[in-house]
Backbone bond lengths (Angstrom), bond angles and torsions (degrees), N, CA, C in turn:
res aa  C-N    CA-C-N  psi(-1)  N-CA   C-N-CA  omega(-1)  CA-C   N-CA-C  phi
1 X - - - 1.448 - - 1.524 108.25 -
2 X 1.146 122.93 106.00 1.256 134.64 174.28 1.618 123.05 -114.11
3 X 0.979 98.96 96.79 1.878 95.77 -166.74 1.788 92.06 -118.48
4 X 1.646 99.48 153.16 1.529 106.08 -173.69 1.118 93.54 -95.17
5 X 1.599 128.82 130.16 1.547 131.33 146.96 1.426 106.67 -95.57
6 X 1.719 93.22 124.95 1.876 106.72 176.51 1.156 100.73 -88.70
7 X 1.357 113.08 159.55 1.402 159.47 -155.09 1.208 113.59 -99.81
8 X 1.627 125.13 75.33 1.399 96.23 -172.11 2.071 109.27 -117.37
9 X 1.155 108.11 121.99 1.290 116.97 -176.06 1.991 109.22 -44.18
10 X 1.071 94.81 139.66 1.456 106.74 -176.03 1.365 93.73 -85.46
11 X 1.865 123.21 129.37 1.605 111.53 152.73 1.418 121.30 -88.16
12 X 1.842 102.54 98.78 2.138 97.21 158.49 1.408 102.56 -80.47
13 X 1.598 116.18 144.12 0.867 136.86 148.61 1.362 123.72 -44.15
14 X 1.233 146.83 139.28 1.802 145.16 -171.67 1.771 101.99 -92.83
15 X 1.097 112.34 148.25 1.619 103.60 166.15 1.948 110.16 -50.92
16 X 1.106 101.18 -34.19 1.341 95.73 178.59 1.349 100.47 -59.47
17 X 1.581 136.19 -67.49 1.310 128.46 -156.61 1.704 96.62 -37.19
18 X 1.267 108.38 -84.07 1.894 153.43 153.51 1.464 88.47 103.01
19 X 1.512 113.88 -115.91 1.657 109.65 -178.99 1.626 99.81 -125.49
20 X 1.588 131.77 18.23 1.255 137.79 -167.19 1.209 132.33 76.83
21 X 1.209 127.00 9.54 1.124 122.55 -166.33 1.973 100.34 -113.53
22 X 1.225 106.49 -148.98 1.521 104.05 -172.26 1.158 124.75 36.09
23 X 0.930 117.42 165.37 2.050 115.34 159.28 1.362 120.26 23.19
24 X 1.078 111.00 -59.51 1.714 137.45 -170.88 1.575 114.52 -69.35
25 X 1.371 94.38 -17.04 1.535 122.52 -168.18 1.756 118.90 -64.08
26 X 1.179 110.85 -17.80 1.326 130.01 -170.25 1.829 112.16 72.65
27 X 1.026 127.61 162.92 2.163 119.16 170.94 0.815 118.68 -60.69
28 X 1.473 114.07 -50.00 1.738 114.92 -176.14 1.717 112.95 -64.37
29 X 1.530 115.76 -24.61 1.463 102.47 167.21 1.470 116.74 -84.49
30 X 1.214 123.82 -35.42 1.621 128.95 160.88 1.363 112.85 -25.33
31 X 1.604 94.20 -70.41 1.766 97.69 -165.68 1.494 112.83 -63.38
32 X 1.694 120.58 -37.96 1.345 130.36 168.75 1.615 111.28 -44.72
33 X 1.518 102.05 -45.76 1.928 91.27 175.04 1.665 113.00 -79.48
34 X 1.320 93.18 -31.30 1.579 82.79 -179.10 1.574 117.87 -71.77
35 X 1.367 125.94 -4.95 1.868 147.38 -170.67 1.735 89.00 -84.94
36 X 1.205 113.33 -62.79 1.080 129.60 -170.11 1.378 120.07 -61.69
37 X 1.278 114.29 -33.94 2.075 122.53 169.02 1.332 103.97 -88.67
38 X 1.633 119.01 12.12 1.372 92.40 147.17 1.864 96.04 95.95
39 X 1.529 96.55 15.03 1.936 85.27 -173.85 1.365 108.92 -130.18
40 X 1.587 106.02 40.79 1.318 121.11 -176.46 1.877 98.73 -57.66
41 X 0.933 114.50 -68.73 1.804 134.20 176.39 1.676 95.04 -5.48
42 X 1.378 105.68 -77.91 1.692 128.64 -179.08 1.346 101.28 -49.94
43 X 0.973 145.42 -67.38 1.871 152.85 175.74 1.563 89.44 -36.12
44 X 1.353 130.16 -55.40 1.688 121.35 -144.83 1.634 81.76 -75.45
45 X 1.582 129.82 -56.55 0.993 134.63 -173.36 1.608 132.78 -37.47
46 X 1.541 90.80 -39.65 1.182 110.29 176.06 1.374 125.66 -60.98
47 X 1.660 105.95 -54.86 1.209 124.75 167.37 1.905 117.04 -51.78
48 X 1.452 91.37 -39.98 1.704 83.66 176.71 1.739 109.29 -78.04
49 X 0.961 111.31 -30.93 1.844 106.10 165.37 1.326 115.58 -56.14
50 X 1.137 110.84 -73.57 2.035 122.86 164.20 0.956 156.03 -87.97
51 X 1.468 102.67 43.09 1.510 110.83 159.72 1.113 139.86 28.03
52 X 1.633 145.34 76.91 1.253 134.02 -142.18 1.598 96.23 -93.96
53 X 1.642 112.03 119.63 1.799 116.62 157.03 1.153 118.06 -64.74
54 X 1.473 120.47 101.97 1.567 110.75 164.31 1.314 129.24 -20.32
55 X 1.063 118.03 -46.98 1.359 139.89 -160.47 1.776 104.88 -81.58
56 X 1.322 100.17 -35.11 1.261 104.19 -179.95 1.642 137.45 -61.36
57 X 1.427 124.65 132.78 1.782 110.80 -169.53 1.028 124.43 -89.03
58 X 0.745 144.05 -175.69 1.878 139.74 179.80 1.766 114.24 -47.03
59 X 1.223 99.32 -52.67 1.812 101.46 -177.06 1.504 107.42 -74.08
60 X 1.430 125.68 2.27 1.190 115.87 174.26 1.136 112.43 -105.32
61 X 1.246 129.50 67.69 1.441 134.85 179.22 1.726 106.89 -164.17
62 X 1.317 112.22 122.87 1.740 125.35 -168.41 1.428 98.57 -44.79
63 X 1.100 101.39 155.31 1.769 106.52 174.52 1.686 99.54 -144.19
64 X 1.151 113.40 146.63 1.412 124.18 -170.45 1.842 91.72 -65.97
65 X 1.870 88.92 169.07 1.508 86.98 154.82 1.074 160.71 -89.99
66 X 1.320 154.40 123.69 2.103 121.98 -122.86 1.644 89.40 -106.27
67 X 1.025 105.48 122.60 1.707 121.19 174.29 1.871 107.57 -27.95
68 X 1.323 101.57 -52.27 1.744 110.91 -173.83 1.448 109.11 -43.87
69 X 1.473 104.76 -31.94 1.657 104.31 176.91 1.183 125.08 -40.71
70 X 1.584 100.52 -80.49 1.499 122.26 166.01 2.121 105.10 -19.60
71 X 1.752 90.17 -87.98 1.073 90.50 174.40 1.747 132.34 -36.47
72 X 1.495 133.70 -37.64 1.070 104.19 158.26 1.383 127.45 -68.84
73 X 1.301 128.95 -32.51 1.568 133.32 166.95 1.685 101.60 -16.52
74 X 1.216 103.76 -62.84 1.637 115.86 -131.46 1.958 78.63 -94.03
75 X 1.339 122.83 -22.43 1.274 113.61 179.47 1.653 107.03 -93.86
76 X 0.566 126.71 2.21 1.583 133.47 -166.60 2.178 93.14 -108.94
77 X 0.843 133.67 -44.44 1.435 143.75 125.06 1.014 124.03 3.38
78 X 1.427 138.11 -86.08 1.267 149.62 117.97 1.442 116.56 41.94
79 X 1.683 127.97 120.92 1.663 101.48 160.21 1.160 106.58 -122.31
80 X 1.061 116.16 143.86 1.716 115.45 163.77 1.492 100.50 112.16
81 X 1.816 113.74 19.37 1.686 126.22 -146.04 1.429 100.78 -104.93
82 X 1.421 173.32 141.10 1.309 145.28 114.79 1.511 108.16 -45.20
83 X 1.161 125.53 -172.24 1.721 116.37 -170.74 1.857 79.32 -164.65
84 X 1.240 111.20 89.08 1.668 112.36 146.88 1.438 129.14 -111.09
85 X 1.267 114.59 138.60 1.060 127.01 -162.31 1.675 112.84 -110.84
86 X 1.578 131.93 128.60 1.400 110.78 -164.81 1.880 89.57 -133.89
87 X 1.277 116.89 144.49 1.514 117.54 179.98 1.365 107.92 153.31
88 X 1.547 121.34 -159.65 1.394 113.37 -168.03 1.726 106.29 -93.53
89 X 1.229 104.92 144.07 1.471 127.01 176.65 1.119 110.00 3.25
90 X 2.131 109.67 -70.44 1.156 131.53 -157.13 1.635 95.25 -75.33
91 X 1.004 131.70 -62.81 1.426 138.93 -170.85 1.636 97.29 -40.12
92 X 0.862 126.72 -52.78 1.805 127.59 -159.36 1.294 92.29 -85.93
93 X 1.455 148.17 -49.17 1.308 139.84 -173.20 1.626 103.88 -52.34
94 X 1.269 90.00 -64.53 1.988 92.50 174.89 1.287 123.53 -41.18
95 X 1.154 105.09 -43.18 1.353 114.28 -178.83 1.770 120.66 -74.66
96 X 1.402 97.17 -19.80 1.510 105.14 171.67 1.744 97.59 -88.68
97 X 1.007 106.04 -72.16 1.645 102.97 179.13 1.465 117.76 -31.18
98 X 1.688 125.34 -6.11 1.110 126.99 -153.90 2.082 85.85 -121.40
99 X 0.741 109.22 -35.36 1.171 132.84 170.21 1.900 122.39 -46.30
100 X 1.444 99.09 -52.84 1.183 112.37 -168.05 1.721 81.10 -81.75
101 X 1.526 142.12 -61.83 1.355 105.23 -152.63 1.697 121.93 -87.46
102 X 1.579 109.76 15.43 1.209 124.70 145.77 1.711 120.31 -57.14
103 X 1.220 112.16 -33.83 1.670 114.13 151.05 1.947 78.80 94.77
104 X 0.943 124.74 49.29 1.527 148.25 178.94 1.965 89.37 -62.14
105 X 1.583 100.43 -61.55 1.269 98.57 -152.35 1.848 130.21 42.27
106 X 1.709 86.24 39.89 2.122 78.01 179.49 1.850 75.65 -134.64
107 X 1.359 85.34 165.16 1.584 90.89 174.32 2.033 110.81 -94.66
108 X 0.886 93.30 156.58 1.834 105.15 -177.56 1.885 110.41 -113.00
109 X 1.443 90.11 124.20 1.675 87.70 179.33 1.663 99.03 -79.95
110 X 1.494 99.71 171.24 1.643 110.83 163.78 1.792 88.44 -141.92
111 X 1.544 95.38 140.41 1.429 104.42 153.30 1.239 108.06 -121.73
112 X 1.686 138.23 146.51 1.512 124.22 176.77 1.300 109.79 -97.47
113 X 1.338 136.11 151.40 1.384 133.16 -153.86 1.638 79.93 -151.44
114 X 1.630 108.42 150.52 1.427 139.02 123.61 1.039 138.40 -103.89
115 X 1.506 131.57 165.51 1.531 157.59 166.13 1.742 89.16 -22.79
116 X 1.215 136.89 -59.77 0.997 124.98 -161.00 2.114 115.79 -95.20
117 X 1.465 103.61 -9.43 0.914 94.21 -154.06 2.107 88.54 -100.86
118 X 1.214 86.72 -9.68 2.035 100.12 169.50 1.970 93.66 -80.58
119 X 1.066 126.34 -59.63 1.181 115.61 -165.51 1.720 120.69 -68.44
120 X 1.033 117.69 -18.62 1.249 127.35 169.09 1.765 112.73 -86.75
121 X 0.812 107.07 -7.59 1.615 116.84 -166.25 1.429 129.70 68.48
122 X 1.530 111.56 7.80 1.367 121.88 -166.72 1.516 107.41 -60.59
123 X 1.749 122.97 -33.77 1.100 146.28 148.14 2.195 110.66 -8.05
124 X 1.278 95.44 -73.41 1.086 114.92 178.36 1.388 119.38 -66.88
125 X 1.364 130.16 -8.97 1.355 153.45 159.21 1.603 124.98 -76.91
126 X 1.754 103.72 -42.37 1.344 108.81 -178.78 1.426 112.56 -95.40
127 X 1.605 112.65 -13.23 1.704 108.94 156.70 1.486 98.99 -73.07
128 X 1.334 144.74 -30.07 1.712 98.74 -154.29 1.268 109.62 -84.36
């Protein structure tokens, strides 16, 4: 009995795909959620602090400081610590690249997570 079983590739989604939102989200949906929670005030403010250059591309525009930083600093510190890191692609690369010239010398996990895979807790499954 010889029967062929095909091969069929499973589609995961990439943190890039994820479910659209965050980062990945494009500005005009950002600023639309952020219009919408009510934080129009902060947006007008913003704009009068930073000046948008036409000319200018996406990475040329200030970005606050992302909390995870800190937190790896102070976890990377740590002995006896693993140091995983779970979020979008770009966020965890930086954060590793940010890592190494802290002179860390430990390695950093990433797990990639979505909207659904935090609400189900599966999240909490694929770290342990």
């Amino acid at each position: 009995m010889n029967a062929i079983i095909p091969i069929v590739p499973l589609k995961v989604p990439t943190a890039l795909e994820g479910d659209g939102m965050g980062c990945h989200s494009g500005g005009e949906a950002m600023l639309a959620a952020a219009r919408s929670a009510g934080k129009s005030e902060v947006l007008a403010q913003y704009a009068e602090d930073y000046p948008k250059d036409p000319k200018a591309g996406p990475h040329d525009q200030p970005q606050s400081m992302c909390p995870a930083f800190g937190a790896l600093r102070v976890g990377l510190r740590m002995r006896r610590t693993a140091t995983i890191l779970s979020g979008s692609a770009c966020c965890v690369y930086g954060l590793t690249f940010t890592s190494h010239f802290y002179g860390a010398r430990r390695s950093v996990g990433y797990v990639p997570f979505n909207s659904e895979s935090l609400v189900t807790g599966k999240l909490f499954e694929d770290i342990r």
